[in-house]
C-alpha positions as CSV (number, residue, x, y, z in Angstrom):
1,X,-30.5,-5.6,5.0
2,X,-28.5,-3.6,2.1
3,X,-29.5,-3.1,-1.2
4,X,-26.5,-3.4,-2.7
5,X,-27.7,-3.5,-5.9
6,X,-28.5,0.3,-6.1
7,X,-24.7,1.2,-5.2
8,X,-23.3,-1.2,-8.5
9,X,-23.9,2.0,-10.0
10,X,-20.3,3.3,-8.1
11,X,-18.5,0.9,-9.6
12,X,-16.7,2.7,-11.9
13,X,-12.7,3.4,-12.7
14,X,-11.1,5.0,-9.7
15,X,-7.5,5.4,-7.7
16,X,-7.0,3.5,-5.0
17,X,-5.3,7.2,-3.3
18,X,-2.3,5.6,-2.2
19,X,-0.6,9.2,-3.3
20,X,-2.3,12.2,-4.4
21,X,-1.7,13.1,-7.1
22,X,-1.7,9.4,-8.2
23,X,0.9,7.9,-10.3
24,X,-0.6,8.7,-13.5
25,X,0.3,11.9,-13.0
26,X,4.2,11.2,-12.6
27,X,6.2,13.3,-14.5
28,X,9.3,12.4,-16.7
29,X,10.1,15.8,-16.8
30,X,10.8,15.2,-12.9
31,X,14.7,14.3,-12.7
32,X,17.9,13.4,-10.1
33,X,18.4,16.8,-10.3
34,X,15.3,18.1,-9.3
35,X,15.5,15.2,-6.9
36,X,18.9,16.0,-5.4
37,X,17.6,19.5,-4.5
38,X,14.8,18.1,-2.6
39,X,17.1,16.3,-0.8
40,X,19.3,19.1,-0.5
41,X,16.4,21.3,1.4
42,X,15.0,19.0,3.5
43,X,15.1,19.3,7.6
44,X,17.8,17.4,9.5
45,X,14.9,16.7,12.2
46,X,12.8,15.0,9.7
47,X,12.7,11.4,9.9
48,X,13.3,8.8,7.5
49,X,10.9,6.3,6.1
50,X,12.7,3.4,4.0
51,X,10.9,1.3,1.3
52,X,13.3,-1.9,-0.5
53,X,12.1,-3.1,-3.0
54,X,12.8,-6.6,-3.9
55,X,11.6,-7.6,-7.2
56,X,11.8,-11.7,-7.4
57,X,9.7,-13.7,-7.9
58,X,9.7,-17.5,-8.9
59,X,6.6,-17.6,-11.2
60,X,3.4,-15.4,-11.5
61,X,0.6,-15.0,-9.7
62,X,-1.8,-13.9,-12.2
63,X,-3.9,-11.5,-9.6
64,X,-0.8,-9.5,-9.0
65,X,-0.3,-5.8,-10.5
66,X,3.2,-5.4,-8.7
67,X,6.5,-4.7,-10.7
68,X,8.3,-8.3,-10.7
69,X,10.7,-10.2,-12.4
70,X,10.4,-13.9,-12.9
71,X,13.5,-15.4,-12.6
72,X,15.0,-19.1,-10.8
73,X,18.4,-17.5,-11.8
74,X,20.9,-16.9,-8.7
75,X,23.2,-14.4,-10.8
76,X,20.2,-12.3,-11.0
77,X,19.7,-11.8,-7.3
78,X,23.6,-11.5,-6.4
79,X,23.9,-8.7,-9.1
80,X,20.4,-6.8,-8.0
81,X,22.2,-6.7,-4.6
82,X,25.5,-5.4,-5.8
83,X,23.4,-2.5,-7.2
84,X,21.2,-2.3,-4.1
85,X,24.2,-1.3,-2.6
86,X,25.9,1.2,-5.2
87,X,22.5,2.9,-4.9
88,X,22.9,3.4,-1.3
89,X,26.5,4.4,-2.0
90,X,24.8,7.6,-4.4
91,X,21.9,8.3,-1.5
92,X,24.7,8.6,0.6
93,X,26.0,11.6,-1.5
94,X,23.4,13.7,-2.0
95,X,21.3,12.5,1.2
96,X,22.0,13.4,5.1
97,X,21.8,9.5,5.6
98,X,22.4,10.2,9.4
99,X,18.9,11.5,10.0
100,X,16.8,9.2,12.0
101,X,15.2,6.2,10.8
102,X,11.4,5.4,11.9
103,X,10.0,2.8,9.7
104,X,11.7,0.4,6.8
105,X,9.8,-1.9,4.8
106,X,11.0,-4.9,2.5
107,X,8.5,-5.6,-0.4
108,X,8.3,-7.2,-3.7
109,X,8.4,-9.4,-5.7
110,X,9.3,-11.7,-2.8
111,X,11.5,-10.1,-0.3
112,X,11.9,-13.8,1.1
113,X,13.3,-14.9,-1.9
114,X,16.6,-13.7,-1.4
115,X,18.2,-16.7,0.4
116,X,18.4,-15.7,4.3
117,X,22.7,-14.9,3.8
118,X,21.5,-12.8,1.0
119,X,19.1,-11.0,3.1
120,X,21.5,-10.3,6.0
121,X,23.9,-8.7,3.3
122,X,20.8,-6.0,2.6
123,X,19.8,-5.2,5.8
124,X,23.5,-5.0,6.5
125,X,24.3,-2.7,3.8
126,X,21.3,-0.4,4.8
127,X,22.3,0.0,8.3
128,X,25.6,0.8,7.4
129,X,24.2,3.9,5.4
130,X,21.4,4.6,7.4
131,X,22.8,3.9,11.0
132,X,20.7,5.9,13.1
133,X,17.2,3.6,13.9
134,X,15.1,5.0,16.3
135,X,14.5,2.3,19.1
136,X,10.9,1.8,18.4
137,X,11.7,1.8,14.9
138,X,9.1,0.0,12.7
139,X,11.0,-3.1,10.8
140,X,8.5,-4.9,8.1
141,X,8.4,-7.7,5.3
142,X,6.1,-8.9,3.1
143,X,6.5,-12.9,3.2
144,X,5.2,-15.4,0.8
145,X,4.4,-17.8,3.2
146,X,6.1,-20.4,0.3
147,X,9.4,-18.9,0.8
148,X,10.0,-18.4,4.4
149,X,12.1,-20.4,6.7
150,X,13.2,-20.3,10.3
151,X,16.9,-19.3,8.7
152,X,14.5,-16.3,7.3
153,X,13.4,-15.4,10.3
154,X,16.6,-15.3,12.2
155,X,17.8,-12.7,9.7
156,X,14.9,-10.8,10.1
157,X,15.0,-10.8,13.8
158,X,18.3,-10.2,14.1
159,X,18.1,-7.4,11.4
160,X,15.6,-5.5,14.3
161,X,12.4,-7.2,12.0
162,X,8.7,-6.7,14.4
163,X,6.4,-6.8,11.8
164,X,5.6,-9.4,9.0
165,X,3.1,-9.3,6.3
166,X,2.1,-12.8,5.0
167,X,0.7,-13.4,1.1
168,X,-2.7,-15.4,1.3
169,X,-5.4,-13.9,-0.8
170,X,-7.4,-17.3,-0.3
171,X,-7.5,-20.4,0.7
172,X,-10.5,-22.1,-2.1
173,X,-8.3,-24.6,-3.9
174,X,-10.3,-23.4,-7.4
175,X,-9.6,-20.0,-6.5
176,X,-5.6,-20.7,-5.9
177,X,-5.5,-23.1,-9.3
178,X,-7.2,-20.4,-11.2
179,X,-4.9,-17.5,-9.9
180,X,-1.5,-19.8,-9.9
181,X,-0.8,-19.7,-6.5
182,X,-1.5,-22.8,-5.1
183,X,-0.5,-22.6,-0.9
184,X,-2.9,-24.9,1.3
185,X,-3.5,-23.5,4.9
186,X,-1.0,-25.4,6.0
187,X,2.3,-23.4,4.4
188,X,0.3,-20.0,6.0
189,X,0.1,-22.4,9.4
190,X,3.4,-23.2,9.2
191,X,4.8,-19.6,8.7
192,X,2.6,-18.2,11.5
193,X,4.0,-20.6,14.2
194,X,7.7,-20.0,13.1
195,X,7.0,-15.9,13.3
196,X,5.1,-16.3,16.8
197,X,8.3,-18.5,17.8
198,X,10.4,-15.8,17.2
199,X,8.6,-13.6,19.1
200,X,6.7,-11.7,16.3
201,X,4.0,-9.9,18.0
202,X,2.6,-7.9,15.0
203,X,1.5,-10.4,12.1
204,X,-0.2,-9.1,9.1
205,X,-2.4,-11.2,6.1
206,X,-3.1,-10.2,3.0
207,X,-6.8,-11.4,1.3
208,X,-8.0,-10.4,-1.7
209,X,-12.0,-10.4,-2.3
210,X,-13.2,-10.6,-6.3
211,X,-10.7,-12.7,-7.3
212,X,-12.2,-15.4,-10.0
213,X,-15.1,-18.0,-9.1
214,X,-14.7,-16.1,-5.5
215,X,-18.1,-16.4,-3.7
216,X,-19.7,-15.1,-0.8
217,X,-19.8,-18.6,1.1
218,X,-16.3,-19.9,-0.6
219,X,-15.1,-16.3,0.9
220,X,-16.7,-16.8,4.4
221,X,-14.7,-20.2,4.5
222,X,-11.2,-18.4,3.8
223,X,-12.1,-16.1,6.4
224,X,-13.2,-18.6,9.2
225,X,-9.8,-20.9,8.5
226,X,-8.1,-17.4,9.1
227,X,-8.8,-16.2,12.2
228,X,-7.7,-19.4,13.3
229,X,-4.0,-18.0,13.5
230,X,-5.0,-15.2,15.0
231,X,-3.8,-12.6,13.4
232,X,-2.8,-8.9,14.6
233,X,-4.3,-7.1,11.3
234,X,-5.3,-7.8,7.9
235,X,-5.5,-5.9,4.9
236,X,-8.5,-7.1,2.5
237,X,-8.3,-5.9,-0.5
238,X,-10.4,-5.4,-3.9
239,X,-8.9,-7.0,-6.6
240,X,-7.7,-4.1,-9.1
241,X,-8.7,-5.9,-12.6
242,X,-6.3,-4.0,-15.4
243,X,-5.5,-6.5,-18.1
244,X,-4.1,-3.4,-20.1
245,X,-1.4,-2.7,-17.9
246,X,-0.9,-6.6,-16.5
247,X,-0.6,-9.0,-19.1
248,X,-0.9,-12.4,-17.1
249,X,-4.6,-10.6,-15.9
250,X,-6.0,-11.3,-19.1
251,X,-5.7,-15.2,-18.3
252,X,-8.7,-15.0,-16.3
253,X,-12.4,-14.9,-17.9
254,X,-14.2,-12.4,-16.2
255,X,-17.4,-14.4,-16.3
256,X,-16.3,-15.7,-13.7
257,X,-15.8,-12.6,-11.8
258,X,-18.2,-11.9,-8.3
259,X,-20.9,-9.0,-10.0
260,X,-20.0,-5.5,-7.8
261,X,-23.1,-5.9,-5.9
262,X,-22.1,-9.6,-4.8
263,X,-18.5,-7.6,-4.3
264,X,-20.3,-5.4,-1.9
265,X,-21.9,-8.3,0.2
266,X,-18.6,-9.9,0.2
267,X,-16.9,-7.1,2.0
268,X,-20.0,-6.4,4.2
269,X,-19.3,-9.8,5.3
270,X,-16.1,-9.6,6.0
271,X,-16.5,-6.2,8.0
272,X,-18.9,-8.0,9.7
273,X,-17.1,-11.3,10.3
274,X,-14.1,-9.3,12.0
275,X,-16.0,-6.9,13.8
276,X,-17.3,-10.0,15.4
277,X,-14.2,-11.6,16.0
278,X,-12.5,-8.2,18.1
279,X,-11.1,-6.4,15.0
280,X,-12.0,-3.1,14.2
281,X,-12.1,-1.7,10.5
282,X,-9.1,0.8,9.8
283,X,-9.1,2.7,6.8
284,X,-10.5,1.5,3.5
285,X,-9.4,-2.3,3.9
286,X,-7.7,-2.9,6.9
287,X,-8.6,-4.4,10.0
288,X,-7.0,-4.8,13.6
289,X,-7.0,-5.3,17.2
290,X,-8.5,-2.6,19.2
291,X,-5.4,-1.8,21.8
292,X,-3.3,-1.9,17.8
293,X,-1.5,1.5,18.3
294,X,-3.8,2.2,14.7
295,X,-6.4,2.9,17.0
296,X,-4.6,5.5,19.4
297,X,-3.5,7.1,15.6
298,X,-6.7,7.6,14.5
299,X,-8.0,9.3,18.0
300,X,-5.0,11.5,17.8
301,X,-5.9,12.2,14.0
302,X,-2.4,10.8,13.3
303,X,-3.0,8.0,11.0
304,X,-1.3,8.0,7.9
305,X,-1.5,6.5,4.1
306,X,1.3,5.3,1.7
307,X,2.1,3.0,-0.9
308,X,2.6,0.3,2.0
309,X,-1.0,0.8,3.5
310,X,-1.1,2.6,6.7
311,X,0.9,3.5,9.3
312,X,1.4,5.7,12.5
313,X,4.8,7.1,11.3
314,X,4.1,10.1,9.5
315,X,6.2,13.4,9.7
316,X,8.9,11.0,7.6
317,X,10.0,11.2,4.3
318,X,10.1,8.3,2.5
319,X,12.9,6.9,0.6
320,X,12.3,4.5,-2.6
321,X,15.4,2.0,-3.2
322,X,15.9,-0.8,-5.5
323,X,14.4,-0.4,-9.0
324,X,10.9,0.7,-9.7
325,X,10.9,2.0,-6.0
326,X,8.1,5.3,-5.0
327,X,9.8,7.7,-2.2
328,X,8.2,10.5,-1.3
329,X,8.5,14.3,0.9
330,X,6.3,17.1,1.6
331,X,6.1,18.6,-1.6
332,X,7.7,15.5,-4.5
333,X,7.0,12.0,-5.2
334,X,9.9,10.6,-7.0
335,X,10.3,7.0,-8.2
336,X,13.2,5.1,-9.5
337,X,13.4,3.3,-13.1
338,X,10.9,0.4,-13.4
339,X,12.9,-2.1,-15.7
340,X,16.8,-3.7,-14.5
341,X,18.4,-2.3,-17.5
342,X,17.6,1.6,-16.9
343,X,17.7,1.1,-13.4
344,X,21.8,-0.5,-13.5
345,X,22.6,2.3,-16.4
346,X,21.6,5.3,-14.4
347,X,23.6,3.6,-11.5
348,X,26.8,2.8,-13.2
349,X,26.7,6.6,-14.5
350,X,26.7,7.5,-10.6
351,X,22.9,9.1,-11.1
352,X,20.4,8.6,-8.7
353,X,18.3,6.1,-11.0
354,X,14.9,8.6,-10.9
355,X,12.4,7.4,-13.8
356,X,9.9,10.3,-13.1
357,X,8.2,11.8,-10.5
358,X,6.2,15.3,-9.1
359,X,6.1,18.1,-7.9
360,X,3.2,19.1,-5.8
361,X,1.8,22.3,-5.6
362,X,-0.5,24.3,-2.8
363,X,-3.2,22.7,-4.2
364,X,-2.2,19.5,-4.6
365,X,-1.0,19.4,-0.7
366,X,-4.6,20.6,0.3
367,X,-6.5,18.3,-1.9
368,X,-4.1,15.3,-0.6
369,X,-4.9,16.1,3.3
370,X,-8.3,16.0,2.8
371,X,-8.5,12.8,0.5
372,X,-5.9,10.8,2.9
373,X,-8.0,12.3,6.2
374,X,-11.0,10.7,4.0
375,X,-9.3,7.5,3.2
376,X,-7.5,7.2,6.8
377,X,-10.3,8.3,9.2
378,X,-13.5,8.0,7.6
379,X,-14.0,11.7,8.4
380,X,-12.3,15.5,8.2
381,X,-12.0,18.0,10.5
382,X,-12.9,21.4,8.3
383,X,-11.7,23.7,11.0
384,X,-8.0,21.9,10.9
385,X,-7.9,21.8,6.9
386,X,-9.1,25.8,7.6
387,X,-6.5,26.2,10.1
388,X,-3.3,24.3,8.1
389,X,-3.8,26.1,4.8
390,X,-5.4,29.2,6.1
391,X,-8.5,28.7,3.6
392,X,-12.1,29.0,3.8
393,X,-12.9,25.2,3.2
394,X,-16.7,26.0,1.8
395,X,-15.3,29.0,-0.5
396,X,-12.2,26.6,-1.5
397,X,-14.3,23.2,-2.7
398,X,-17.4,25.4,-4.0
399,X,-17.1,23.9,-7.1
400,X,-16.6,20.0,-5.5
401,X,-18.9,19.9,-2.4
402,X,-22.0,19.5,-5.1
403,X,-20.7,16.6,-6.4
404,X,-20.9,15.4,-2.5
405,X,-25.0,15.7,-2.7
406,X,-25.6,12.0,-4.5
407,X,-24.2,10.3,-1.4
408,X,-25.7,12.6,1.5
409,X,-29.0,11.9,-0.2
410,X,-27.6,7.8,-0.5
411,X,-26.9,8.5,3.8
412,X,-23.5,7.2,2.6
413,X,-22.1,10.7,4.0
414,X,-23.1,14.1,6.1
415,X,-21.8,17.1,6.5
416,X,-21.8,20.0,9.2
417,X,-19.8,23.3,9.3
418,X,-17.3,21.2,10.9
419,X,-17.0,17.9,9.7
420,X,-17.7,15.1,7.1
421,X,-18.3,11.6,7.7
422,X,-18.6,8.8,5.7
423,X,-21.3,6.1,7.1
424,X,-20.4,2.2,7.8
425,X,-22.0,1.8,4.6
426,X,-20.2,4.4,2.8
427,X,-16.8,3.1,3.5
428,X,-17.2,0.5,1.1
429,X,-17.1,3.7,-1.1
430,X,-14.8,5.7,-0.2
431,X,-12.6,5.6,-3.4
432,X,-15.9,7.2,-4.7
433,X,-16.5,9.2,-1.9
434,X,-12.7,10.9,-2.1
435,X,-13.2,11.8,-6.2
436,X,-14.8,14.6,-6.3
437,X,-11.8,16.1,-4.5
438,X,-9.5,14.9,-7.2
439,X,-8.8,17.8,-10.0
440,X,-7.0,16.0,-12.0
441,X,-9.6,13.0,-12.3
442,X,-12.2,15.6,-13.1
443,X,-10.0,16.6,-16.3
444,X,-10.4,12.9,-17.9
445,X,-13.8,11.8,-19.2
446,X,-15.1,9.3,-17.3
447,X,-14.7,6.7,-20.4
448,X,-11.0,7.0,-20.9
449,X,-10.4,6.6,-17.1
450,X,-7.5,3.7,-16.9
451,X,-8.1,2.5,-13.3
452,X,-9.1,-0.4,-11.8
453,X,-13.2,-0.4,-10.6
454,X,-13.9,0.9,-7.0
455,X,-15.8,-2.2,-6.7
C-alpha cells in the first residue's frame, strides 16, 4: 500500500511539457518574418505534421482550458472556413506545401461541429494544398460524442480519417451537471458503434480525474462502463485548475475538489484498472493496447510528445492552421493569433497570422530531449543525449542533478552512469520529476508560478 499522503507535498504549480520551452515563454517579438525564414530553411525531406484547429463550440464546458468560441451562429463557421482557406492560400507562398504529409489532426473547439458538407470543404481545401499524404499517413479528430453523425463519419472516412478521439471525461451524472456537459453513456455508445461500423480501428477516450465531487469509487464506475466499448487507447488526464486564465473555472467551489493525495489513489487506480484489463501505461497519461504501434515506439526510443499527446511520427514539423493554432520545427515554436479579429486582419493583409512564438537555442534543444525522453519513456539514455549534443551529461546538469536527490531518496527515481528511470510510482510525478531540468522555471519563485498543480 502507498502512502500517498507524503507525496501531496509535489503538488505544486508545474507545466504539463507539452513543448519546451512552454508557452509562457512565447515571444511577441517572434514574427511572420522570422517565421517565413524558418520556413524558408527547412529540408525538402522533412515531413509535415498538420494541426486544424477548429474553434466551435455550442456552449461551455466549464473543465475546459482550450481556446473556443461559443457560438449557435452558421455565418460564423462559413466565414472561419473562408479564412481557413486564405490561410492555406499564404502557407502556400512561403511554404514547400509539396513535402510529404505524415500526420493531420482536427481539434477544437469541436471539429464535429462543422456540419459534415462543411467538413468535406476543409479537408478538401487541405489536400488541395498539401497533396502529397504519405499512405500510412496518420488522419485524427477529436469528436464530441454530442456532435457526431454517421454523415460525420463518412466525411471523415472518405477524407482518409483512421483515428478518432472521443470527449468523455466522466460518466457520474453530478459530475457532468456540475461541469455542464451532461452526455449519458449512451451518446459515447452510440458514437463508438458508428466509428467501429466504419471501420475505425484506432478509437481514442478522453477522461479527466479531479474534476468536482469526483471520487475514487464514482471514478472506478466511469472507468468500469468504459472499457465496455473497448477502446484502442485513452488519455487520462489531471484536471489543470487555472481560474485566472479560464473564467468559466471559477464556477466551480473547490471544496469540492478530490485532496492531491485522493488524486494520487485515483490515478493509481486507474493505472491499475487498465493494466488489468490488457492496457499498458504510455507516457504520463496515456494508456493502450500492447501490439499499439506506441509500444514498438517506445522500444525503438521513437516515441514522441506534442500539443496533441503522443505520437510515433516524429522527424515532422508541425504546422499550426486556423486561429490560435501551435506549429512547431527543430529550432521555433510559432503560434498563430488567439482571438477571430487579429487572426482575419493579419490574413486580409496577406500575413501569415503569427501572434508570437520562439526561438530555441542549444540549450533549449538539449533540455527539451531530455524532458520529452522523461515524459515519453519514463527513462533517458545518457550516452545518446552524450552522443547527439556531444556533451558530458554529468558536467552539463551539475547544477540540476542535485535537485534529483529528493526523489532517489523517495525510490521515485535512480540513476546510473547510463540511465535514469522513473519508478511505477514515480510516474505519477513526472511533471515533478522533469523540473529540475527546466531553466526557465528555476528563474520564477515558486510562489508566482502560474500553472496548473502536478496533482
Amino acid at each position: 500500500m502507498i502512502d500517498f499522503k507524503k507525496f501531496e507535498k509535489y503538488s505544486k504549480p508545474g507545466p504539463r511539457y507539452t513543448s519546451y520551452p512552454t508557452a509562457p515563454n512565447f515571444s511577441e517579438e517572434f514574427n511572420q518574418e522570422d517565421l517565413k525564414r524558418y520556413y524558408a530553411s527547412q529540408s525538402d525531406d522533412r515531413a509535415l505534421s498538420l494541426y486544424i484547429h477548429i474553434p466551435f463550440c455550442r456552449s461551455a464546458c466549464y473543465f475546459c482550458g482550450c481556446n473556443v468560441i461559443f457560438t449557435s451562429k452558421e455565418d460564423k463557421k462559413v466565414q472561419y472556413i473562408r479564412y481557413l482557406k486564405k490561410e492555406l492560400q499564404i502557407l502556400k507562398k512561403h511554404l514547400n506545401t509539396a513535402r510529404e504529409v505524415t500526420q493531420m489532426h482536427f481539434g477544437g473547439g469541436t471539429p464535429t461541429f462543422l456540419s459534415p458538407k462543411q467538413l468535406k470543404e476543409v479537408i478538401d481545401a487541405i489536400k488541395e494544398v498539401f497533396p502529397n499524404f504519405s499512405s500510412d499517413a496518420e488522419i485524427s479528430c477529436e469528436v464530441d460524442p454530442r456532435f457526431f453523425t454517421k454523415e460525420h463519419m463518412q466525411v471523415l472516412k472518405n477524407g482518409g480519417c483512421n483515428r478518432l478521439s472521443f470527449g468523455v471525461q466522466d460518466l457520474n451524472e453530478q459530475v457532468q451537471k456540475e461541469i455542464h456537459r451532461i452526455q449519458p453513456f449512451e451518446t459515447t455508445q452510440n458514437v463508438m458503434n458508428i466509428a467501429r461500423e466504419a471501420g475505425i480501428n484506432s478509437v481514442n477516450i478522453d477522461l479527466i480525474y479531479g474534476l468536482p465531487y469526483q471520487t475514487k469509487e464514482s471514478f472506478k464506475t466511469t472507468l468500469e462502463q468504459i472499457i465496455t466499448l473497448n477502446p484502442d487507447r485513452l488519455a487520462v488526464f489531471n484536471y489543470a485548475h487555472v481560474p485566472w486564465l479560464m473564467k468559466t473555472m471559477r464556477k466551480f467551489d473547490e471544496t469540492t475538489f478530490a485532496p492531491p493525495s485522493e488524486k494520487l489513489e485515483i490515478l493509481k487506480l486507474t493505472i491499475d484498472f487498465f493494466i488489468n484489463h490488457g492496457y499498458n501505461m504510455v507516457g504520463m497519461d496515456h494508456f493502450a493496447k500492447p501490439k499499439d504501434e506506441l509500444f514498438k515506439a517506445i522500444e525503438k526510443g521513437e516515441l514522441h510528445r506534442n500539443f496533441q499527446g503522443y505520437t510515433t511520427k516524429g522527424g515532422a514539423d508541425l504546422i499550426g492552421i486556423g486561429v490560435t493554432s501551435i506549429g512547431n520545427g527543430v529550432d521555433y515554436y510559432a503560434q498563430n493569433f488567439k482571438d477571430l479579429k487579429t487572426y482575419e486582419e493579419a490574413i486580409d493583409n496577406e500575413e501569415l497570422p503569427v501572434f508570437k512564438g520562439y526561438e530555441l537555442t542549444q540549450d533549449d534543444q538539449i533540455r527539451q530531449f531530455v524532458i520529452m525522453e522523461l515524459m515519453s519513456n519514463f527513462s533517458l539514455n545518457i550516452p545518446r543525449v552524450e552522443e547527439k549534443f556531444d556533451i558530458n551529461f554529468n558536467e552539463y546538469f551539475k547544477e540540476d542533478l542535485p535537485l534529483l536527490n529528493e526523489f532517489i531518496e523517495a525510490q521515485l527515481v535512480t540513476i546510473s552512469s547510463e540511465k535514469i528511470s522513473v519508478s511505477p510510482t514515480g510516474t505519477m510525478l513526472i511533471r515533478n520529476i522533469c523540473m529540475p531540468f527546466d531553466a526557465y522555471l528555476k528563474q520564477i519563485p515558486e510562489n508566482k508560478r502560474r500553472f496548473s498543480k502536478t496533482i
